[in-house]
N, CA, C and O atoms as a Tripos MOL2 file, in Angstrom:
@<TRIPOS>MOLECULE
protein
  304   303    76     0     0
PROTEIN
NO_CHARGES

@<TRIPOS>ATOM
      1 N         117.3630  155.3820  131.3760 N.3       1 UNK1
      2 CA        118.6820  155.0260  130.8790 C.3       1 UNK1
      3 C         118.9590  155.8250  129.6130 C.2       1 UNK1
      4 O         118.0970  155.8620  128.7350 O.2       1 UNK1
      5 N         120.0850  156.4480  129.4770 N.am      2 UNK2
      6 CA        120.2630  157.3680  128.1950 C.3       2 UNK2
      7 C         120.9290  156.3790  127.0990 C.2       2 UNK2
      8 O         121.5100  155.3250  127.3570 O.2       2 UNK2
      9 N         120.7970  156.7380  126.2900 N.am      3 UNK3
     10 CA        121.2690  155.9140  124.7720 C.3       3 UNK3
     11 C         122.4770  156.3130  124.8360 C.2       3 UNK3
     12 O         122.9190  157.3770  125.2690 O.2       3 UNK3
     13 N         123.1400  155.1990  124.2750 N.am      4 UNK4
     14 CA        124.6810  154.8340  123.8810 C.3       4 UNK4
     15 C         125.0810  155.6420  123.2100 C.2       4 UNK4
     16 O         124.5090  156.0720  122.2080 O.2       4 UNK4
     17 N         126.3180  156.0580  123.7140 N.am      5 UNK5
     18 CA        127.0510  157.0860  122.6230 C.3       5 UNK5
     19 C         127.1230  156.7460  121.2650 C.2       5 UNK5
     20 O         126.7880  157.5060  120.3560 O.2       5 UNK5
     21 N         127.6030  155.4890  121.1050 N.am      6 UNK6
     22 CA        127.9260  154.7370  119.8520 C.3       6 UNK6
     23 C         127.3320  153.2030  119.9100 C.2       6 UNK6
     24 O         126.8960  152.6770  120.9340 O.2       6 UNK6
     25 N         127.4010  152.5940  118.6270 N.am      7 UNK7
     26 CA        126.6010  151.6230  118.5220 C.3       7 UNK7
     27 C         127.8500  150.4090  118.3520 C.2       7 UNK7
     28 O         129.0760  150.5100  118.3950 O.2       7 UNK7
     29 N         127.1050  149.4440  118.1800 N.am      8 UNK8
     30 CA        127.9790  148.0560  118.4750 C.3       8 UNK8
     31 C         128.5550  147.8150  116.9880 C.2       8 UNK8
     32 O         129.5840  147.1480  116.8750 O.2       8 UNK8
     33 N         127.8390  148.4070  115.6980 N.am      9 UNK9
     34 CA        128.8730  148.7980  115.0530 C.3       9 UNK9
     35 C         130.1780  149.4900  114.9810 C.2       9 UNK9
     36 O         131.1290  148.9340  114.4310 O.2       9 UNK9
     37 N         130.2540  150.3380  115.3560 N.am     10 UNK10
     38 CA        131.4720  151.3290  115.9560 C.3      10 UNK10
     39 C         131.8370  151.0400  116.9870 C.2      10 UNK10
     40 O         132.6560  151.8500  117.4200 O.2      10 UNK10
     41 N         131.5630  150.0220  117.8100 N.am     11 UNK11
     42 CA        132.5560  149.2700  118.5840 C.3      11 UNK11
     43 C         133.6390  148.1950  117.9920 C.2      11 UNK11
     44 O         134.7990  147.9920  118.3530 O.2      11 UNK11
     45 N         132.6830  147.4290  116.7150 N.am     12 UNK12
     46 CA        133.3970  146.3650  115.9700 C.3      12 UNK12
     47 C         134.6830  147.3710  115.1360 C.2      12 UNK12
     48 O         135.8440  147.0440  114.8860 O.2      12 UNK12
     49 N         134.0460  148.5350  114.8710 N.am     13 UNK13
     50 CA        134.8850  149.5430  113.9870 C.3      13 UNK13
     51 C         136.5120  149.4010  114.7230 C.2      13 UNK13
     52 O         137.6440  149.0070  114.4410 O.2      13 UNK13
     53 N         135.7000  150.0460  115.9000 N.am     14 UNK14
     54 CA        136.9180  150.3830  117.0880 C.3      14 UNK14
     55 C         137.8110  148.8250  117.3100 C.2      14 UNK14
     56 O         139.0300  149.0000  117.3070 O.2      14 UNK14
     57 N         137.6510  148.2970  117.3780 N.am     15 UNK15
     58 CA        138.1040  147.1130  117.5180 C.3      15 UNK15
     59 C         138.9830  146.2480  116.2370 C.2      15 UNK15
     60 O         139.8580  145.4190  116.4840 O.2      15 UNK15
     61 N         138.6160  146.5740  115.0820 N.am     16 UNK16
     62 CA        139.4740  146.3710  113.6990 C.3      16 UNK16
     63 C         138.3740  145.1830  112.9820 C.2      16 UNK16
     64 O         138.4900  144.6310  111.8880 O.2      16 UNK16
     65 N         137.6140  145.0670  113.7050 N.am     17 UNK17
     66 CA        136.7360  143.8140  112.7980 C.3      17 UNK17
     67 C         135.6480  144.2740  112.1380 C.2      17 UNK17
     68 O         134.9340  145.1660  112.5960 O.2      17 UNK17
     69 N         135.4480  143.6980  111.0180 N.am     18 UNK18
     70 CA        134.2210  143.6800  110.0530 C.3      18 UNK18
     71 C         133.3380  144.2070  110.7680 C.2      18 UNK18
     72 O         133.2980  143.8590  111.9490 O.2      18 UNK18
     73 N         132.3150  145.2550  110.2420 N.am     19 UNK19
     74 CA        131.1270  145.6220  111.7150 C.3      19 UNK19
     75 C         129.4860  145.6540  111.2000 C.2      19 UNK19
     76 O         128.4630  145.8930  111.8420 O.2      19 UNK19
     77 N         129.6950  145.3080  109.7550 N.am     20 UNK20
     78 CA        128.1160  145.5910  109.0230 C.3      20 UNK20
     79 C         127.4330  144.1330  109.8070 C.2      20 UNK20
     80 O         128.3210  143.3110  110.0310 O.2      20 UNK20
     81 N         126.3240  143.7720  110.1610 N.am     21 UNK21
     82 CA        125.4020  143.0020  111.1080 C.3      21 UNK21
     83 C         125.3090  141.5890  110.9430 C.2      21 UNK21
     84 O         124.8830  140.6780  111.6520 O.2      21 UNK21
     85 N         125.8330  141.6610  109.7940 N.am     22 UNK22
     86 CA        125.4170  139.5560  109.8700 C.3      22 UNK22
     87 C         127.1610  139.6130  110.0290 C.2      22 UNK22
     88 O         127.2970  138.8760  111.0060 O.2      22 UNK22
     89 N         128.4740  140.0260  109.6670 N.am     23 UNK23
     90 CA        129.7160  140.0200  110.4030 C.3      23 UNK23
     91 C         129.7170  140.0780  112.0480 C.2      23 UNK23
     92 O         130.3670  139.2040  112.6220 O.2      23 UNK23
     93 N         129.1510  140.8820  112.6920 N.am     24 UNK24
     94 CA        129.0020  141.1530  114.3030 C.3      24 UNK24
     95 C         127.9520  139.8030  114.4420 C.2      24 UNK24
     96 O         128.2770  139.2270  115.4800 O.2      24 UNK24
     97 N         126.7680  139.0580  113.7570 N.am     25 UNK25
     98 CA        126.1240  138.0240  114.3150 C.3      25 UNK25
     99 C         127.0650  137.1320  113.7410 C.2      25 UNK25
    100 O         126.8990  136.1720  114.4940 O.2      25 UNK25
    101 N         128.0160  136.7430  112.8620 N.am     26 UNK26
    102 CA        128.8200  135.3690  112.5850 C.3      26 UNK26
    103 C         130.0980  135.3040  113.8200 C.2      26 UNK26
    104 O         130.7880  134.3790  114.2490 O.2      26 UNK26
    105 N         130.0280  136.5600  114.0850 N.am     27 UNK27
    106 CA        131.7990  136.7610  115.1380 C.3      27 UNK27
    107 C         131.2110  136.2370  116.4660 C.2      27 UNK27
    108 O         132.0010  135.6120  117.1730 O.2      27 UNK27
    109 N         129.8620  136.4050  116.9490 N.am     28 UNK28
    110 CA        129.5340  136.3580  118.2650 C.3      28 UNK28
    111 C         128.7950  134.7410  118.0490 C.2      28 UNK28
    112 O         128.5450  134.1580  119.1050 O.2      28 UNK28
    113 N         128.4690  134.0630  116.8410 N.am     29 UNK29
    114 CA        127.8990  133.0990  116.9150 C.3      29 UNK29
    115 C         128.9490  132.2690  117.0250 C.2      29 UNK29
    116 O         128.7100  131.1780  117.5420 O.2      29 UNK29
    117 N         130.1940  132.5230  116.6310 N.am     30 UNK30
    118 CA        131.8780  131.8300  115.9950 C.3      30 UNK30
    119 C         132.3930  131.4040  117.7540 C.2      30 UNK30
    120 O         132.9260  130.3320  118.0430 O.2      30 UNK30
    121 N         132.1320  132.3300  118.5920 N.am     31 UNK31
    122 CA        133.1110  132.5650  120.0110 C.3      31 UNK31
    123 C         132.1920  132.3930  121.3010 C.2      31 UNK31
    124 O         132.6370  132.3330  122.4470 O.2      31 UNK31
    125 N         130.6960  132.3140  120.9140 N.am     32 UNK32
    126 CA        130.1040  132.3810  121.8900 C.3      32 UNK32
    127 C         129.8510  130.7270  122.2420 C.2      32 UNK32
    128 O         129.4970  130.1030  121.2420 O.2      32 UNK32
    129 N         129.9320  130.1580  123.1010 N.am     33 UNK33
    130 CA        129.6870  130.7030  124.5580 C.3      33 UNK33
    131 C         130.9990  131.1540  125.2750 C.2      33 UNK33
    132 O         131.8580  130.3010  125.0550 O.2      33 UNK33
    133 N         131.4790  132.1640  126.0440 N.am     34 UNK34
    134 CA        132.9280  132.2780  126.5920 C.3      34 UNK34
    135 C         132.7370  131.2530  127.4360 C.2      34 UNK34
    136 O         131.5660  131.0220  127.7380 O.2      34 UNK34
    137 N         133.4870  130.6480  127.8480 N.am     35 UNK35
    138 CA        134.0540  129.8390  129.0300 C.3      35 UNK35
    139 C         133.5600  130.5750  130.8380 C.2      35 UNK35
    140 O         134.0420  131.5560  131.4040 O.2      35 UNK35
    141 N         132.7560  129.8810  131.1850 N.am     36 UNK36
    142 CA        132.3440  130.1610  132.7600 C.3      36 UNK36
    143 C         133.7620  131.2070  133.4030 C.2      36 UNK36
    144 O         134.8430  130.6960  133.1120 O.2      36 UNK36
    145 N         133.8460  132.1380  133.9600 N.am     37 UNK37
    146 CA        134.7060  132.7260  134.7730 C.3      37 UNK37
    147 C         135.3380  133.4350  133.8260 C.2      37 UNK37
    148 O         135.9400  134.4160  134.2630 O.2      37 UNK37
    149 N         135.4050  133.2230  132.4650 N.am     38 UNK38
    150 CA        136.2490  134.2380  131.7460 C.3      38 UNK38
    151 C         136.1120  135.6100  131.7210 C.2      38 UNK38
    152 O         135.0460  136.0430  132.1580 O.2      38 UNK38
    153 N         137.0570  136.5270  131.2540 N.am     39 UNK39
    154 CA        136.1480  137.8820  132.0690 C.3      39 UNK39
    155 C         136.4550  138.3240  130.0230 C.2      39 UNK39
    156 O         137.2210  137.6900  129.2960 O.2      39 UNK39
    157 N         135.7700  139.2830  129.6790 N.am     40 UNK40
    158 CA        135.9300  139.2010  127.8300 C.3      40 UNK40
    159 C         136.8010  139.5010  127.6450 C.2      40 UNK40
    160 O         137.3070  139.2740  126.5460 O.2      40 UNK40
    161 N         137.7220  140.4470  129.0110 N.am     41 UNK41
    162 CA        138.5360  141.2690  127.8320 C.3      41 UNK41
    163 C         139.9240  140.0400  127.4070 C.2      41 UNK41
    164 O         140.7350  140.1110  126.4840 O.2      41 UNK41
    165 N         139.7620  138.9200  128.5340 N.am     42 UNK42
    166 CA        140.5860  138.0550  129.0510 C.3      42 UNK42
    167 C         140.4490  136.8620  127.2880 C.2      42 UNK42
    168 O         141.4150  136.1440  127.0260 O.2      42 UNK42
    169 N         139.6400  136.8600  126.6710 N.am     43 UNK43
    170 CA        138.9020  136.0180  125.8900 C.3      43 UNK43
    171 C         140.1090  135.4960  124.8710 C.2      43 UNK43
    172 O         140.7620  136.3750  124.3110 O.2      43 UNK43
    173 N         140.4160  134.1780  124.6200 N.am     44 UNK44
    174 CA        141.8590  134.0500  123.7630 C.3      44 UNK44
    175 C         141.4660  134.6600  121.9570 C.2      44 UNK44
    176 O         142.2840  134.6770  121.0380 O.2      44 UNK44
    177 N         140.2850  135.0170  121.8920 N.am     45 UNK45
    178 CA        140.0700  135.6120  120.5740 C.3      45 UNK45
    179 C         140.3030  136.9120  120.3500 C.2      45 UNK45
    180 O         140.1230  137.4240  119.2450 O.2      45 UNK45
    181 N         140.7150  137.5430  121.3630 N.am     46 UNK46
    182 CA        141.6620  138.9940  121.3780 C.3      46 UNK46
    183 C         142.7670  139.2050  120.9110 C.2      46 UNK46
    184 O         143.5600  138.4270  121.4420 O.2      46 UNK46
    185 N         143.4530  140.1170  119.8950 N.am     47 UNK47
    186 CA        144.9960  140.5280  120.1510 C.3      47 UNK47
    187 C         144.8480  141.6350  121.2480 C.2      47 UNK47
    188 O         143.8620  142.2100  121.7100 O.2      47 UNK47
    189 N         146.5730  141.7460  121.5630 N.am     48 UNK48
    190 CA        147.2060  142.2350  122.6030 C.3      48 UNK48
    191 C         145.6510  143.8300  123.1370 C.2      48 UNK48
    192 O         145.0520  144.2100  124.1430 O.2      48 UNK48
    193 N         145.7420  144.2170  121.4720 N.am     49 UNK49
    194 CA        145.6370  146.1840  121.4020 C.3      49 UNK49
    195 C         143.5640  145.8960  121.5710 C.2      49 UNK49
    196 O         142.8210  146.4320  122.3940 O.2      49 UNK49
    197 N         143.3490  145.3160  120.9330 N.am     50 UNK50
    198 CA        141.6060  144.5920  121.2730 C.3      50 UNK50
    199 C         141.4030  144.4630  122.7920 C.2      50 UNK50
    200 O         140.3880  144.8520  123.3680 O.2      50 UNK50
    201 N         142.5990  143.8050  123.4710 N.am     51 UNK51
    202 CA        141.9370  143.0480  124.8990 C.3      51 UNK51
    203 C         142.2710  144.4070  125.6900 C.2      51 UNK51
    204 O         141.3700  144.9030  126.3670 O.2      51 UNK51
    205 N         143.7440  145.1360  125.6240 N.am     52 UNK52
    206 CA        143.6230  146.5090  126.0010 C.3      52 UNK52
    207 C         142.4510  147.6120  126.2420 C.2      52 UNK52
    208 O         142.1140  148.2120  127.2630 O.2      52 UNK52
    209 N         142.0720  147.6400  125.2130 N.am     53 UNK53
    210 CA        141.1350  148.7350  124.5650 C.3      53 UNK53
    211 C         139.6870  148.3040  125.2550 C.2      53 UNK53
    212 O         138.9330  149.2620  125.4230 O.2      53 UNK53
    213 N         139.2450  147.1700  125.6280 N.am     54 UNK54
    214 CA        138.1120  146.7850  126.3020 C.3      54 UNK54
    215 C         138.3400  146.5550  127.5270 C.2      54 UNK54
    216 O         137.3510  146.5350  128.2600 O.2      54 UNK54
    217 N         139.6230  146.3220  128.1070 N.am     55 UNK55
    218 CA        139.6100  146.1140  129.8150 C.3      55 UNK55
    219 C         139.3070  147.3470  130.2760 C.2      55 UNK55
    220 O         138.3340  147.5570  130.9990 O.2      55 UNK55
    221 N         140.5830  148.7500  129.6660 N.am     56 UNK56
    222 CA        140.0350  149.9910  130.0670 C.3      56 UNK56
    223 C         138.7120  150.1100  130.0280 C.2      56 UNK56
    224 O         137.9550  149.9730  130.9890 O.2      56 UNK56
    225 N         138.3190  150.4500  128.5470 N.am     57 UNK57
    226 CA        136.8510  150.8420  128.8240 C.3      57 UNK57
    227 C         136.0720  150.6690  129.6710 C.2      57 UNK57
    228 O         135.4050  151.5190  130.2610 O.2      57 UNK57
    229 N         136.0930  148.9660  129.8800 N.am     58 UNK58
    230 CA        134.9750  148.5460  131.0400 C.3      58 UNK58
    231 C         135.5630  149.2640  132.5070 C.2      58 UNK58
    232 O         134.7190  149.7520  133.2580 O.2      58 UNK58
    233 N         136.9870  149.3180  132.8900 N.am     59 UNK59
    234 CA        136.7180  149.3610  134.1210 C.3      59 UNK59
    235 C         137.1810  151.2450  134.1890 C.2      59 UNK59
    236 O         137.5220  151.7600  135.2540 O.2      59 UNK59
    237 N         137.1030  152.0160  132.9160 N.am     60 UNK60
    238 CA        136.7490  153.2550  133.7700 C.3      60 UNK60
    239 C         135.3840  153.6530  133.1710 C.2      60 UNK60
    240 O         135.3450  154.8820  133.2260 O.2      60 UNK60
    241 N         134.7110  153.3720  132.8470 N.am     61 UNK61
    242 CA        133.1650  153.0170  132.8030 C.3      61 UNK61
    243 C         133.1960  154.0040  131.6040 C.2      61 UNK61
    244 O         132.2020  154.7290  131.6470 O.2      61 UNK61
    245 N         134.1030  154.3070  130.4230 N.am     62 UNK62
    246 CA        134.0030  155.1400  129.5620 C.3      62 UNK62
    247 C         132.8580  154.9810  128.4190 C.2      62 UNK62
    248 O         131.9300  154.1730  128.3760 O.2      62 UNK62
    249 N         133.1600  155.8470  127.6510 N.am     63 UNK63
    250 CA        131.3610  156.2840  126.3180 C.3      63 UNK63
    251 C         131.3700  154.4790  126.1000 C.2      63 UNK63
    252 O         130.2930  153.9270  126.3260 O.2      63 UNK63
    253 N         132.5660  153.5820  125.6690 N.am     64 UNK64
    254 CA        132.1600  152.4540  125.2960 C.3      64 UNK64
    255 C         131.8300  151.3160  126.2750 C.2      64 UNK64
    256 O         131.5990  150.2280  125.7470 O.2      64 UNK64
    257 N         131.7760  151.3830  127.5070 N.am     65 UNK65
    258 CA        131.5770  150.6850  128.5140 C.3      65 UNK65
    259 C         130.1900  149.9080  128.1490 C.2      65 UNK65
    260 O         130.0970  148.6810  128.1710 O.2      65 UNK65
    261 N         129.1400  150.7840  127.8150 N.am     66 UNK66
    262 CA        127.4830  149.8330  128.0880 C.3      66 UNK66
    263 C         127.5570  149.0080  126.8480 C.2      66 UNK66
    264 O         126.8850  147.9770  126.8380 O.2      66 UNK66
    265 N         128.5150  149.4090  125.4480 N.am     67 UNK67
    266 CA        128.3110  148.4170  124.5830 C.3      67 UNK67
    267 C         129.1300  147.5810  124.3410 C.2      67 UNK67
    268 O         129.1550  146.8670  123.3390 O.2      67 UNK67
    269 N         130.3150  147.5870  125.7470 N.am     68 UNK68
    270 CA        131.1870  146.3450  125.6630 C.3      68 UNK68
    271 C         130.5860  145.5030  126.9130 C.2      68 UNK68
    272 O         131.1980  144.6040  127.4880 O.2      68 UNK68
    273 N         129.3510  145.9270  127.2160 N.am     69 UNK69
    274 CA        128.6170  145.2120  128.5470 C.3      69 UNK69
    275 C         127.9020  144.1660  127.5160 C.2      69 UNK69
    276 O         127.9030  142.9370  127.4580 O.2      69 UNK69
    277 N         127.2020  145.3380  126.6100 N.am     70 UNK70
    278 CA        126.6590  143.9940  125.3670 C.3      70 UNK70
    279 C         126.7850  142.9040  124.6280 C.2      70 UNK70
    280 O         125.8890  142.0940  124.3870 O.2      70 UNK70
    281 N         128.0370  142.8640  124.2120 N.am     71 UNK71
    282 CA        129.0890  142.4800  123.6260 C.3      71 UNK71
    283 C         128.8020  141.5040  124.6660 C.2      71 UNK71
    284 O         128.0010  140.5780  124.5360 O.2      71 UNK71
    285 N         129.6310  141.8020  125.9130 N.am     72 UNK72
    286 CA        130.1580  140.4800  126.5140 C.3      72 UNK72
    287 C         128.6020  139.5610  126.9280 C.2      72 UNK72
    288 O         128.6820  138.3620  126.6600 O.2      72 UNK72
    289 N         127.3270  139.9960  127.5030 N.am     73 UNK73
    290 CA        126.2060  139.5410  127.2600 C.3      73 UNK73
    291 C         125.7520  138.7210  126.1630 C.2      73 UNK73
    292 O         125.3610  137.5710  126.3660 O.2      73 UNK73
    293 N         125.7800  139.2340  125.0270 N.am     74 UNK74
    294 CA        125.7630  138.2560  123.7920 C.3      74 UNK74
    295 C         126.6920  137.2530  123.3110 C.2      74 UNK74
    296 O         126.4170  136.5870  122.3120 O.2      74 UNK74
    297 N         127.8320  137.0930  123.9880 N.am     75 UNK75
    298 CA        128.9380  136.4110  123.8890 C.3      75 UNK75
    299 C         128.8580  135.4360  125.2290 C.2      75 UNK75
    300 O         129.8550  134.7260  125.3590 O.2      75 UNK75
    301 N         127.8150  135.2830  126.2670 N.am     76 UNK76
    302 CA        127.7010  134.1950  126.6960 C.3      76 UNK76
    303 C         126.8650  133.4470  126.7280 C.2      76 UNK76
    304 O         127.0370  132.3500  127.2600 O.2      76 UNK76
@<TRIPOS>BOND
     1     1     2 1
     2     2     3 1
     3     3     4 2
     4     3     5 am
     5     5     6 1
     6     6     7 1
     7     7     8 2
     8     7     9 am
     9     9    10 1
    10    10    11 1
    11    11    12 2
    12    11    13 am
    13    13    14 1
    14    14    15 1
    15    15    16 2
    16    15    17 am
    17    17    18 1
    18    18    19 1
    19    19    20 2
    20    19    21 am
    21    21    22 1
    22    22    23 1
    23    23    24 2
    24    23    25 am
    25    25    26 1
    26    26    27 1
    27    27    28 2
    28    27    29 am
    29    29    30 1
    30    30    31 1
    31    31    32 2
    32    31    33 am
    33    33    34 1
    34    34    35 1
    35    35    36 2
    36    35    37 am
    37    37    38 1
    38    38    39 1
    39    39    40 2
    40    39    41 am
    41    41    42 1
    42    42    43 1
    43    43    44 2
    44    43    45 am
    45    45    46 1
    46    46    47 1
    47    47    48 2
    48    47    49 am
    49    49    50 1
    50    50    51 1
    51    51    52 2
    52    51    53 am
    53    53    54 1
    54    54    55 1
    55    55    56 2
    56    55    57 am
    57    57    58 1
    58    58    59 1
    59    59    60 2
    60    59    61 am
    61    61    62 1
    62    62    63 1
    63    63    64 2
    64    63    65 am
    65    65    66 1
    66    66    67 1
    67    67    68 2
    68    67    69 am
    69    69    70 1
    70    70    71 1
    71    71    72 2
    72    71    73 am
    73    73    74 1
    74    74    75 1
    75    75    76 2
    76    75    77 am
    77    77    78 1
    78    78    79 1
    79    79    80 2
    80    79    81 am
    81    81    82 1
    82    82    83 1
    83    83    84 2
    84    83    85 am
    85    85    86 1
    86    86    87 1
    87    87    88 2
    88    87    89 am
    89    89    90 1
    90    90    91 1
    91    91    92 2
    92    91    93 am
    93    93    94 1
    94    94    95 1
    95    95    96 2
    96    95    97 am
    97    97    98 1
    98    98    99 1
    99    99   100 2
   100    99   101 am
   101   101   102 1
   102   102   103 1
   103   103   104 2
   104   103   105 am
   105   105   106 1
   106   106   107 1
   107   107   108 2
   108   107   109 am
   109   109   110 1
   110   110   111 1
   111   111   112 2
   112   111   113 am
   113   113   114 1
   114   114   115 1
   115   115   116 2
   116   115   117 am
   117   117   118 1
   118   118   119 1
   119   119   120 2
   120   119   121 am
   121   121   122 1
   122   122   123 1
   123   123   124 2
   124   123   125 am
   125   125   126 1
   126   126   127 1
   127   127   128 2
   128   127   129 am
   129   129   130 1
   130   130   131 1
   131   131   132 2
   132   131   133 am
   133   133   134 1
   134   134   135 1
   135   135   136 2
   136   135   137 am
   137   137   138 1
   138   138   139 1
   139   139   140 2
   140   139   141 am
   141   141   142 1
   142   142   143 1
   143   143   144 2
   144   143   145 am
   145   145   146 1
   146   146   147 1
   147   147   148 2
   148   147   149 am
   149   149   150 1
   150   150   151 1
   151   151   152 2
   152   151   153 am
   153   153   154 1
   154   154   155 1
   155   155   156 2
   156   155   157 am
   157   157   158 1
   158   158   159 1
   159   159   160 2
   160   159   161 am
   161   161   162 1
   162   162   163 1
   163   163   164 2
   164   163   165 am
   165   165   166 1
   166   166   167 1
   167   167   168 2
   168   167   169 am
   169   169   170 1
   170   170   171 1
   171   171   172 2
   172   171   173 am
   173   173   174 1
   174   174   175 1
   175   175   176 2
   176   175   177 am
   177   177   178 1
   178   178   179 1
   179   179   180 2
   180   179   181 am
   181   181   182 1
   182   182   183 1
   183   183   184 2
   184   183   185 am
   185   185   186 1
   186   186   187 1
   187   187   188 2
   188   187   189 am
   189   189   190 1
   190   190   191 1
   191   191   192 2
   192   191   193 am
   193   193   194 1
   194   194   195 1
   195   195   196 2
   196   195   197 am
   197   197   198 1
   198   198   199 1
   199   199   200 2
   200   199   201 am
   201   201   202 1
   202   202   203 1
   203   203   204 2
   204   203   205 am
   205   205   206 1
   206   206   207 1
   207   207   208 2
   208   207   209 am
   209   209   210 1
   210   210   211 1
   211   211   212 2
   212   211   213 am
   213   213   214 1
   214   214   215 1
   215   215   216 2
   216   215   217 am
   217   217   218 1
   218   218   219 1
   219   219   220 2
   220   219   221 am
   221   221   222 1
   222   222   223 1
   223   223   224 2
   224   223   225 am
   225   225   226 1
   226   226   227 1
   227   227   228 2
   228   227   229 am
   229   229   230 1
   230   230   231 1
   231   231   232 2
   232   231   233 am
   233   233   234 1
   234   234   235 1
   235   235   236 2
   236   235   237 am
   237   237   238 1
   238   238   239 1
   239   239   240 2
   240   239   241 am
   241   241   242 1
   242   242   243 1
   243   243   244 2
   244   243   245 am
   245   245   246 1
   246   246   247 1
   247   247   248 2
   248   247   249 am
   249   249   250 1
   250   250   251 1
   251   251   252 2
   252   251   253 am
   253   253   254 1
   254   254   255 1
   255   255   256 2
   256   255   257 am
   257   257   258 1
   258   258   259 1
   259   259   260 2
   260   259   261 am
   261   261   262 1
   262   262   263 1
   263   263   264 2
   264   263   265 am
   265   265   266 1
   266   266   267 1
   267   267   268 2
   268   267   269 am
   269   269   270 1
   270   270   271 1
   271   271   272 2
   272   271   273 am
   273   273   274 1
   274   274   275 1
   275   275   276 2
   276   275   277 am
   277   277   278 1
   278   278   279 1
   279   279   280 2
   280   279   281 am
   281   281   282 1
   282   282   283 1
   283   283   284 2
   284   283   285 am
   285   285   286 1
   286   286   287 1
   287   287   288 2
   288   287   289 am
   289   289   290 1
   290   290   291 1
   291   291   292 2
   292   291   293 am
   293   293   294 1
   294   294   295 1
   295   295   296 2
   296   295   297 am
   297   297   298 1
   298   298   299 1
   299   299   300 2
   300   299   301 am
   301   301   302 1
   302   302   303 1
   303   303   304 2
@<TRIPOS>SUBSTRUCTURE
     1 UNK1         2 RESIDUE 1 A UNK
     2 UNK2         6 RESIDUE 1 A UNK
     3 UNK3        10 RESIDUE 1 A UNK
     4 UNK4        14 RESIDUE 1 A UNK
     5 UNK5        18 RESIDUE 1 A UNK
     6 UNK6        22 RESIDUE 1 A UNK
     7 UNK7        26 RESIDUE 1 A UNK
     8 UNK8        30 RESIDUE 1 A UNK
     9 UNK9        34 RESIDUE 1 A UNK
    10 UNK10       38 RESIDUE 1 A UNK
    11 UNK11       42 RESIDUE 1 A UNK
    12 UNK12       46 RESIDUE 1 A UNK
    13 UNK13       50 RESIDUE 1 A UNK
    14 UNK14       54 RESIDUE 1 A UNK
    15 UNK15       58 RESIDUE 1 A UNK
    16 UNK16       62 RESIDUE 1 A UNK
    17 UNK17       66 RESIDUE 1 A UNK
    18 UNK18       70 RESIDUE 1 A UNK
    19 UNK19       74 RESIDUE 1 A UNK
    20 UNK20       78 RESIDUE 1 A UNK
    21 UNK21       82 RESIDUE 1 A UNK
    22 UNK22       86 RESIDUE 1 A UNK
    23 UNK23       90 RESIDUE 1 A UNK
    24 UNK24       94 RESIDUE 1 A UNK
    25 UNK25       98 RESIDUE 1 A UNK
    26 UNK26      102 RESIDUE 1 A UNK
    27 UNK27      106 RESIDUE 1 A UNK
    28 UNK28      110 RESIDUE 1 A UNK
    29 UNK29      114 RESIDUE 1 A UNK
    30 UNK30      118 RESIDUE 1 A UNK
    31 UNK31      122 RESIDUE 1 A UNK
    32 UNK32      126 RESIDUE 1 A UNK
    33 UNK33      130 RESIDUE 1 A UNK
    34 UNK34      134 RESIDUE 1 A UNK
    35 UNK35      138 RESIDUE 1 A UNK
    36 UNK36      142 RESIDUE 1 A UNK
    37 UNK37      146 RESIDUE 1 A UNK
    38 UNK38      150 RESIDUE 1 A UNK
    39 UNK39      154 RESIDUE 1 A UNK
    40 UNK40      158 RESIDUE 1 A UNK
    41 UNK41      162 RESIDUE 1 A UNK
    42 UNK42      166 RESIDUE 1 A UNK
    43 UNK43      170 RESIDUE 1 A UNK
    44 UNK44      174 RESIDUE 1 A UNK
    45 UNK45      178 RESIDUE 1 A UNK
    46 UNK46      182 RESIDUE 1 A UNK
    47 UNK47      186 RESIDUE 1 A UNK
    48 UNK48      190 RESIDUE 1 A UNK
    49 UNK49      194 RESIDUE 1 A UNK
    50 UNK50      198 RESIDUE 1 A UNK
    51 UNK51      202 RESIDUE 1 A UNK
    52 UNK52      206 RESIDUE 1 A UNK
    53 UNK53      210 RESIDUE 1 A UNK
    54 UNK54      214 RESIDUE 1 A UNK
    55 UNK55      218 RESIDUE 1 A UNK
    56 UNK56      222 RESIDUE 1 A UNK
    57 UNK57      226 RESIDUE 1 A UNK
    58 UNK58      230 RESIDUE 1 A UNK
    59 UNK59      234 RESIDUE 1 A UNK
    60 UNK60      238 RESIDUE 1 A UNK
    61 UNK61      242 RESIDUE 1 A UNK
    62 UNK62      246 RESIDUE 1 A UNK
    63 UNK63      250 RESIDUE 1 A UNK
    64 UNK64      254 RESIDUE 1 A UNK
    65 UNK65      258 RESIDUE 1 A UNK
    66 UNK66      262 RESIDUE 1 A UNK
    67 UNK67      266 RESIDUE 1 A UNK
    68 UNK68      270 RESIDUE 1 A UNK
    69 UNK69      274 RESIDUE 1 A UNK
    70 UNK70      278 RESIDUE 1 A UNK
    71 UNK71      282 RESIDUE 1 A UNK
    72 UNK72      286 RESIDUE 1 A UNK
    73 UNK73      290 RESIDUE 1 A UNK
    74 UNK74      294 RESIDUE 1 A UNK
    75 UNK75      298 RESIDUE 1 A UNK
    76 UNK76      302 RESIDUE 1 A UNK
């Protein structure tokens, strides 16, 4: 498996939220568990340009795809 283009910091970057490590562990401890069937990008803790920006990614499997796979993994 090749290493991530970018890290789950620079995903939080990309996304507009705080991204230094105990911010990314308070955001995912704050929202987690999602709700059974929710899909993330669907998640009501999104704005509009956030839930955008992660549906693409995931479904054209782009550079941020494996660390919005993470994301949503640690978020259930």
């Amino acid at each position: 498996m090749e290493k991530p283009v970018h890290t789950l910091s620079e995903l939080f970057e990309q996304l507009g939220l705080p991204s230094d490590s105990d911010a990314i562990e308070a955001f995912i401890a704050e929202h987690r568990p999602l709700p059974e069937g929710t899909r993330l990008p669907d998640a009501p803790f999104w704005n509009e340009s956030q839930r955008h920006f992660l549906k693409e990614e995931w479904e054209e499997d782009a550079d941020w795809a494996e660390l919005v796979d993470t994301l949503n993994n640690r978020l259930r």
